[in-house]
C-alpha positions as CSV (number, residue, x, y, z in Angstrom):
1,X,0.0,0.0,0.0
2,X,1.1,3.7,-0.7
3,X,2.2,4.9,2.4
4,X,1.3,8.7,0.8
5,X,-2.6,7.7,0.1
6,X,-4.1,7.0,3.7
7,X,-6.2,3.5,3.5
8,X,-9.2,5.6,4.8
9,X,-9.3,8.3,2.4
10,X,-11.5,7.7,-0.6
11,X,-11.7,8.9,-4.1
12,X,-14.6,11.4,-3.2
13,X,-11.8,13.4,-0.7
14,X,-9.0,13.3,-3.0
15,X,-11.3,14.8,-4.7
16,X,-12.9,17.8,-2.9
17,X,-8.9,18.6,-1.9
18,X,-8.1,20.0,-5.4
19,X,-11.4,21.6,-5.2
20,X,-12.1,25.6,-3.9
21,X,-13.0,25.7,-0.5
22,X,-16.9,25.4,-0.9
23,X,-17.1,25.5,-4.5
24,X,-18.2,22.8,-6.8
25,X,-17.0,21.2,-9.9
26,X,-19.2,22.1,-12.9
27,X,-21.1,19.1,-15.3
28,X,-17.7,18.4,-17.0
29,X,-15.5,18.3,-13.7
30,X,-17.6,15.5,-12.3
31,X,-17.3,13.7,-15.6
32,X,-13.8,13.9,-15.2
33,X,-13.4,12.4,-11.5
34,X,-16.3,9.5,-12.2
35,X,-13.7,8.5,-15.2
36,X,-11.1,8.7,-12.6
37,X,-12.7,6.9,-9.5
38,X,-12.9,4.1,-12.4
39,X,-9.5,4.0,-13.5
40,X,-8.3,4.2,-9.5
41,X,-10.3,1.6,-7.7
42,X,-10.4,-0.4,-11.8
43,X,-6.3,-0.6,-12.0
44,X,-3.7,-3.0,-9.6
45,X,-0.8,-1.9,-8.6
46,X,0.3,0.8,-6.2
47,X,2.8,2.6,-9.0
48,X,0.2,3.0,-11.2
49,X,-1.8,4.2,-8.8
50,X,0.0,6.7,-7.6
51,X,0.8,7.3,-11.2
52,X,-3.1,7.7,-11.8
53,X,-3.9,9.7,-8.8
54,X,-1.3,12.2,-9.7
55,X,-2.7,12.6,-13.3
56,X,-6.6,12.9,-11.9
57,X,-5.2,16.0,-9.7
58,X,-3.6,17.8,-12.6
59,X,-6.7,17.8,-14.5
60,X,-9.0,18.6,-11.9
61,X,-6.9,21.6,-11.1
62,X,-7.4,22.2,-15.1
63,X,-11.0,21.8,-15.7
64,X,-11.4,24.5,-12.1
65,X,-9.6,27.2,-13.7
66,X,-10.6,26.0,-17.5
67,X,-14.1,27.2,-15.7
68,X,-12.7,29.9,-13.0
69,X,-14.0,32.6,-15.0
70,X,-16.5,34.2,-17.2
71,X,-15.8,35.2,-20.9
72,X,-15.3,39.0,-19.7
73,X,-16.6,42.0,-18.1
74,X,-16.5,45.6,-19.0
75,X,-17.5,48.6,-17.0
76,X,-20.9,50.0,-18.4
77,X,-21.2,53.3,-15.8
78,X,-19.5,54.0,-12.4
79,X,-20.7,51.1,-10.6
80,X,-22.1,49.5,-13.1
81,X,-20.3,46.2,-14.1
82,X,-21.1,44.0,-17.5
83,X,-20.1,40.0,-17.3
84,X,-20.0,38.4,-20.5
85,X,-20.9,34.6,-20.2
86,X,-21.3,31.8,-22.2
87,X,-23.7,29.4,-20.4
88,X,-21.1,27.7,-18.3
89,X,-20.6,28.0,-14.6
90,X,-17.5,30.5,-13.5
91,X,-16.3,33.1,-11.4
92,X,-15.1,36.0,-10.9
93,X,-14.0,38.4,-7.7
94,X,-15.7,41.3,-6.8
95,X,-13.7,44.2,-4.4
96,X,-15.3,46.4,-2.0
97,X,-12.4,48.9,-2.1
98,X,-9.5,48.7,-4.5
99,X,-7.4,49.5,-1.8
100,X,-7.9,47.6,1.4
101,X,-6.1,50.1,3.2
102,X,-8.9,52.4,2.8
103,X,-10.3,50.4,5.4
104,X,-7.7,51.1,8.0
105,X,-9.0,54.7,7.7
106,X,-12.3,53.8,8.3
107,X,-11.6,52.0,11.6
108,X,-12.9,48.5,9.7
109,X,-11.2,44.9,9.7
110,X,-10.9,42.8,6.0
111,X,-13.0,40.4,8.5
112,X,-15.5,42.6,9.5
113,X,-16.4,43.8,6.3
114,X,-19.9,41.6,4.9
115,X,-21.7,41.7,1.7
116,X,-25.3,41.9,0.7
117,X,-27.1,40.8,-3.0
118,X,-30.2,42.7,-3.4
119,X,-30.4,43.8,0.1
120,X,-29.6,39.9,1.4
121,X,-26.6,39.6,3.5
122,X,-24.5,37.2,1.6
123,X,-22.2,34.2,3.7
124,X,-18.7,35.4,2.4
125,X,-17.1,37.9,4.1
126,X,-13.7,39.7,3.4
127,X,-12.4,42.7,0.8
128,X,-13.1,40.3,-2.5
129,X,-16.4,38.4,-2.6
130,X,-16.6,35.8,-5.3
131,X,-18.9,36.5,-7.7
132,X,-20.3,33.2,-9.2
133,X,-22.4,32.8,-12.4
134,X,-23.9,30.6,-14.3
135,X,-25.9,30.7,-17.7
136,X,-27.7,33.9,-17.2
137,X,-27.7,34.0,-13.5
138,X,-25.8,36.0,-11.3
139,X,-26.5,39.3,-11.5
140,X,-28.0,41.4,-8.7
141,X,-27.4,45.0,-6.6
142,X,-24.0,43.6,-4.9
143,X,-23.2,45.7,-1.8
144,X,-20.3,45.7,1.0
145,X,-20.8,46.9,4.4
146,X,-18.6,47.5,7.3
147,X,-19.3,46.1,10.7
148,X,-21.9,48.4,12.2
149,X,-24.1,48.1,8.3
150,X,-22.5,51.1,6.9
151,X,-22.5,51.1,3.4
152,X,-18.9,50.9,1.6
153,X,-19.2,50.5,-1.5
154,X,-22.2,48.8,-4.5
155,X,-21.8,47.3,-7.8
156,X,-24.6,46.5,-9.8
157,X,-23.7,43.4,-12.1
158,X,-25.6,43.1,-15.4
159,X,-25.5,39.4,-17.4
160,X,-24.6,40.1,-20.7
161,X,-25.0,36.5,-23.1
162,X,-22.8,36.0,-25.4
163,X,-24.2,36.1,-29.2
164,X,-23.1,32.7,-29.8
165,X,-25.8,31.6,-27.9
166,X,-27.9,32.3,-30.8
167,X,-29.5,35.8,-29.8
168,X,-29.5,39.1,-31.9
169,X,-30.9,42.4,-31.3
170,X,-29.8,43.8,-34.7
171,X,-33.3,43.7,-36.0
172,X,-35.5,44.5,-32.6
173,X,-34.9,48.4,-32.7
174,X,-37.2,49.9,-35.0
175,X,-36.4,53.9,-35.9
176,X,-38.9,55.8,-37.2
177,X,-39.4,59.7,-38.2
178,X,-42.5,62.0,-39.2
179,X,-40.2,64.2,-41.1
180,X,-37.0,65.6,-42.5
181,X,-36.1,68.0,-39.1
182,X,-34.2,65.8,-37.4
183,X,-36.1,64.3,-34.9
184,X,-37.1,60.4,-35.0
185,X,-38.1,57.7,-32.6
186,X,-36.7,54.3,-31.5
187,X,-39.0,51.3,-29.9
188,X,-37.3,48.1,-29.6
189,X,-39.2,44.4,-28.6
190,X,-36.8,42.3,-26.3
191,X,-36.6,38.6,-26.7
192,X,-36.7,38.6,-22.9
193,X,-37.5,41.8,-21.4
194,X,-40.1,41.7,-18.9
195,X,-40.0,45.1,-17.2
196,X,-36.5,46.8,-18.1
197,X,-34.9,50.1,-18.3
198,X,-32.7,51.7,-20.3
199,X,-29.4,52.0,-18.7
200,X,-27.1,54.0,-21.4
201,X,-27.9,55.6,-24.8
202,X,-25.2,56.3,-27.3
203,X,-26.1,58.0,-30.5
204,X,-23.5,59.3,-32.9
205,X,-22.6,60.0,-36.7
206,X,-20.8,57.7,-38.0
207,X,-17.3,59.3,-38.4
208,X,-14.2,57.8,-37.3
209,X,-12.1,61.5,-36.7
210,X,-14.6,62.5,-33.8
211,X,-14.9,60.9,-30.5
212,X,-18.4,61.1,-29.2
213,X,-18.9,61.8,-25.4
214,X,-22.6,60.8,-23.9
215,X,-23.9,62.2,-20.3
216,X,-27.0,61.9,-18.3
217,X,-29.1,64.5,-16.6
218,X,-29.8,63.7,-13.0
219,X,-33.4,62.3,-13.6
220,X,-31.7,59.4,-16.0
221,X,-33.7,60.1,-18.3
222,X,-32.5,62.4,-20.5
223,X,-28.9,61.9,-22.7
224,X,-26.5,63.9,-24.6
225,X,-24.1,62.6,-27.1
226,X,-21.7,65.4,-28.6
227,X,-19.0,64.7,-31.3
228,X,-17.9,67.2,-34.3
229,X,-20.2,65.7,-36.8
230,X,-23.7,65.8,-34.4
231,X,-25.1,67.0,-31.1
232,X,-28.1,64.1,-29.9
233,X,-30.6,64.4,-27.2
234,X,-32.5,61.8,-26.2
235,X,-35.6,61.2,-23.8
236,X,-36.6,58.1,-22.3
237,X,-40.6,57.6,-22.8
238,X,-41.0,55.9,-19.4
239,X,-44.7,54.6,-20.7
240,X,-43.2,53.2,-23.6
241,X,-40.1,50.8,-24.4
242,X,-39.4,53.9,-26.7
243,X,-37.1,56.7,-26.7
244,X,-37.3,60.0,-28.7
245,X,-33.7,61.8,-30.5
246,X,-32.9,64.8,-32.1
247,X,-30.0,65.7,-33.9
248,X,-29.7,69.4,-33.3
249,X,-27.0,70.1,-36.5
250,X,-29.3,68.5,-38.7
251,X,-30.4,70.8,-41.7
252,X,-33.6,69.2,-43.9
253,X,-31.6,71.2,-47.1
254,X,-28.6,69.2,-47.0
255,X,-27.9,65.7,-48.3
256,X,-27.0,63.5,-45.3
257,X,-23.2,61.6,-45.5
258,X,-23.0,60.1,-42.6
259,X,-24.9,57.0,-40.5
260,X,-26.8,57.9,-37.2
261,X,-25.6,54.8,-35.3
262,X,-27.9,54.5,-32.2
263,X,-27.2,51.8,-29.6
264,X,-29.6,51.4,-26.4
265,X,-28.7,49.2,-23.4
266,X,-31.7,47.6,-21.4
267,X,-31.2,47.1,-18.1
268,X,-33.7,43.9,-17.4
269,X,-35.5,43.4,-13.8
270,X,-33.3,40.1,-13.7
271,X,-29.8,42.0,-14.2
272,X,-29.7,41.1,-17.6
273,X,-28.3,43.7,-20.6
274,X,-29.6,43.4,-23.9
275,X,-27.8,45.7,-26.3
276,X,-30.4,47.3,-29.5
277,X,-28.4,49.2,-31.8
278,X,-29.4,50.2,-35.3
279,X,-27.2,52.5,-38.5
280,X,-29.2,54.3,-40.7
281,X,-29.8,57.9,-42.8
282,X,-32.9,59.6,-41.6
283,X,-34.4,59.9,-44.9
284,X,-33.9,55.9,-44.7
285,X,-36.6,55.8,-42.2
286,X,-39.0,58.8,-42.8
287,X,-42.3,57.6,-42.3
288,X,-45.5,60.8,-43.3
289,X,-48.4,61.1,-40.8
290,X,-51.5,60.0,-42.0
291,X,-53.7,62.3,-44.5
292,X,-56.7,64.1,-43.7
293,X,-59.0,63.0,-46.4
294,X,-62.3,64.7,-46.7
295,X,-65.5,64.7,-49.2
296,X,-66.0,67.6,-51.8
297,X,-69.4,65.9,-53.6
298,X,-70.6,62.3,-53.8
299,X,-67.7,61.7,-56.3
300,X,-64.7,64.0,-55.1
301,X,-62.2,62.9,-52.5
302,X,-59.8,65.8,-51.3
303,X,-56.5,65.9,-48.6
304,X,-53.5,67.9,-47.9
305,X,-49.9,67.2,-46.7
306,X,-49.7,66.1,-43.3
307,X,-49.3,69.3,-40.8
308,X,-46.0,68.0,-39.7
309,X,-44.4,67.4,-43.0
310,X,-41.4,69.6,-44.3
311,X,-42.3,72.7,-46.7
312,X,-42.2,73.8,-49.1
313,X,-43.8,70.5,-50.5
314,X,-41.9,71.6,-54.0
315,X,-38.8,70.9,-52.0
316,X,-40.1,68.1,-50.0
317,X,-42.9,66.5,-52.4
318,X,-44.3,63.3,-51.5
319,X,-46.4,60.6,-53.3
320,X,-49.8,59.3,-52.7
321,X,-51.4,55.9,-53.5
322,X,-55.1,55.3,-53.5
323,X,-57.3,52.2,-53.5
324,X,-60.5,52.1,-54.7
325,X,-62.8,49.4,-52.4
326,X,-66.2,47.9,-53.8
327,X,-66.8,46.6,-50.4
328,X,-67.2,48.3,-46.7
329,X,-67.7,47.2,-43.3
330,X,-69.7,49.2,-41.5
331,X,-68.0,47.8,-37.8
332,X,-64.4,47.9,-38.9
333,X,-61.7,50.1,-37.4
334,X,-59.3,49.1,-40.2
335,X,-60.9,49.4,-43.7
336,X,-57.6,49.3,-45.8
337,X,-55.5,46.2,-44.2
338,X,-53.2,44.2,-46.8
339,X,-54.3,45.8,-50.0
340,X,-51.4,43.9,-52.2
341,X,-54.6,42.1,-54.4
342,X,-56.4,45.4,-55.1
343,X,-55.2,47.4,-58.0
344,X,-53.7,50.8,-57.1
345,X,-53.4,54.5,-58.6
346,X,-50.3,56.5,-58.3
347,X,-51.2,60.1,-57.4
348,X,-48.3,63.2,-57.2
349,X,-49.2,66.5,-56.5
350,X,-47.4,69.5,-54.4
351,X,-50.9,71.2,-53.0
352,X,-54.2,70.0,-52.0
353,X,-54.6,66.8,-53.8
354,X,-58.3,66.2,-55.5
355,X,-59.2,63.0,-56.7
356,X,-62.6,61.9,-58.6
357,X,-63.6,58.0,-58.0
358,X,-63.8,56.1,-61.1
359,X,-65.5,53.3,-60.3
360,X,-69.4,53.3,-59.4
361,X,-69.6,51.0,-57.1
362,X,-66.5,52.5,-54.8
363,X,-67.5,52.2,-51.2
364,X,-64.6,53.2,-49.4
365,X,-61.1,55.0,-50.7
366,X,-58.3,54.4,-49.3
367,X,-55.2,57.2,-49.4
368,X,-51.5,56.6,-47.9
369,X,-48.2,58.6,-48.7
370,X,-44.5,58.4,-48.6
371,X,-41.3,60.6,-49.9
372,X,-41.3,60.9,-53.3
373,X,-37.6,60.9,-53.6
374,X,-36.5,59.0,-51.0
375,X,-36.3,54.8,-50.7
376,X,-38.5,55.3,-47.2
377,X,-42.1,53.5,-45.8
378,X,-45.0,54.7,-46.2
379,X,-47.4,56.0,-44.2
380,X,-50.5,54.4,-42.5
381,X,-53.8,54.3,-45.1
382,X,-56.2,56.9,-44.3
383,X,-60.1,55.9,-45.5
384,X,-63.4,57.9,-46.9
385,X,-66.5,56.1,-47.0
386,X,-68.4,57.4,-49.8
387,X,-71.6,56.3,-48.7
388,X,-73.5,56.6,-52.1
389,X,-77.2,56.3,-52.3
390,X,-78.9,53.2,-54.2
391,X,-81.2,54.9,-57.3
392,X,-85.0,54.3,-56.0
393,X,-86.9,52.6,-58.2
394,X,-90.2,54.3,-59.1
395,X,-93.2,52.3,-58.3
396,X,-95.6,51.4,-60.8
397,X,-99.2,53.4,-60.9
């Protein structure tokens, strides 16, 4: 018998020594020791066992630090800590202070000092506190205290998943603007946002010989991104997943050359960050208000540019499309839904727009408009019911 391995200690303790104190081995790890309880208690011999338990310590000390940390982590805000992961467990330390000495001056011991996750006092103890994670949990309001509860120091950590795990947010902000000025919306549809916030805004023109710096006003809600090429303010719609920009050097009279680049970060009610981020030219996404249509006779149909469009409308013409429905539905909100199978007429005009129905049996006209020089969406259809009166027939004497 090896008088190095004691008779009484088993596989299970040989083990747990290689292991951190209180820490367990992840899915792979326990693969690892089954296969090499097997090849201890399955071989003879007391060189090759010591031979085997050598080997089985070496790689359990690999597979712990193969898994001893996440991907990475990046500082979002003061206090405000990102951890990439990948699905796997890991690790990582948190510090109250960067320097423990601080403490000294504070009249506080390294083992006084106690930690609390989401207002929960936590079992370590100490300047570092382990931060463990595992798929997308981990995250939380991480606080350190000193002996008598005073706060010392908080980190907020935010789960960010790595892309490989096969989720984009590339397509789930949507940009939209009424007109040329400037100003546009963004909206965006998590793939799991319950009840988040946005947690940093960064909007810029794409240039790469400016720096752009971004700021907050004190209610959070309100951000500044300033660079050479643009000057954006954006507001948080707190009713809305939606946030409203303006690009203040913006003139309607000039061609655009560079991107708007918009990223949002959403701050989840489980710590997790999802990152929306779109590029794009503003006349990419201008989007007209609805007409106003209204009824001149039983036969004329008349509407005007939307109030909030750009003039002069010889400058900033746009292009109508009308549809011509046989049918109406007297209950329906929507009259004009998916109009692909009804033939269309192409209408352009730069002042109050006339139109006289052609067909006779028209019940309802339908009237939607877009740039007419710009690749852009169109706007929402607008509806007239023409209402016209069935011909009595005369009665017979």
């Amino acid at each position: 018998m090896n008088p190095r391995i004691p008779p009484n200690v088993s596989w299970q303790q040989l083990c747990r020594k290689t292991r951190r104190k209180g820490k367990g081995f992840a899915s792979s790890e326990t693969s690892a020791c089954t296969h090499i309880k097997v090849a201890i208690n399955g071989r003879i011999g007391e060189t090759n066992a010591k031979m085997k338990l050598f080997i089985f310590s070496i790689v359990c000390v690999f597979l712990q630090v193969s898994h001893q940390n996440p991907t990475g982590n990046w500082t979002l805000l003061p206090h405000i800590l990102v951890v990439e992961v990948d699905g796997s467990w890991g690790q990582m330390p948190l510090r109250c202070l960067e320097q423990p000495e601080e403490l000294l001056k504070r009249d506080t011991k390294i083992e006084d000092v106690f930690w609390r996750k989401n207002g929960d006092e936590e079992e370590q103890t100490g300047n570092t506190y382990m931060l463990e994670v595992e798929e997308s949990l981990g995250g939380g309001n991480y606080t350190c205290h000193s002996k008598d509860g005073s706060l010392l120091n908080h980190t907020v950590v935010l789960i960010q998943e790595n892309e490989n795990n096969g989720r984009s947010y590339e397509d789930n902000l949507k940009c939209s603007a009424t007109n040329h000025s400037g100003e546009f919306f963004c909206s965006w549809t998590g793939l799991s946002v319950l009840d988040g916030k946005v947690a940093f805004i960064k909007a810029r023109r794409v240039s790469d010989n400016y720096e752009t710096q971004c700021s907050v006003d004190k209610s959070g809600r309100r951000w500044k991104c300033s660079s050479g090429q643009s000057n954006l303010i954006c507001s948080v719609n707190d009713t809305k997943e939606e946030i409203l920009c303006l690009d203040e050097q913006h003139c309607p009279f000039t061609e655009e050359s560079q991107h708007i680049y918009i990223t949002v970060y959403v701050w989840t009610e489980l710590f997790l960050l999802e990152i929306y981020s779109k590029l794009f030219f503003l006349s990419e996404i201008v989007k007209p208000d609805m007409v106003k249509i209204s009824k001149v006779n039983n036969t004329t149909i008349q509407w005007s540019y939307p109030s909030s469009w750009n003039s002069p409308y010889s400058y900033f013409p746009l292009s109508f499309e009308i549809a011509q429905l046989k049918r109406g539905c007297k209950r329906c909100e929507d009259l004009c839904p998916d109009l692909k199978s009804i033939e269309t007429l192409m209408f352009k005009s730069t002042d109050v727009c006339q139109f006289t129905v052609s067909q006779r049996k028209t019940r309802v006209v339908c009237v939607r408009a877009k740039d007419a020089l710009c690749n852009s969406p169109w706007s929402e259809w607008s509806h007239i019911r023409m209402n016209r009166g069935r011909k009595k027939k005369n009665n017979k004497v």
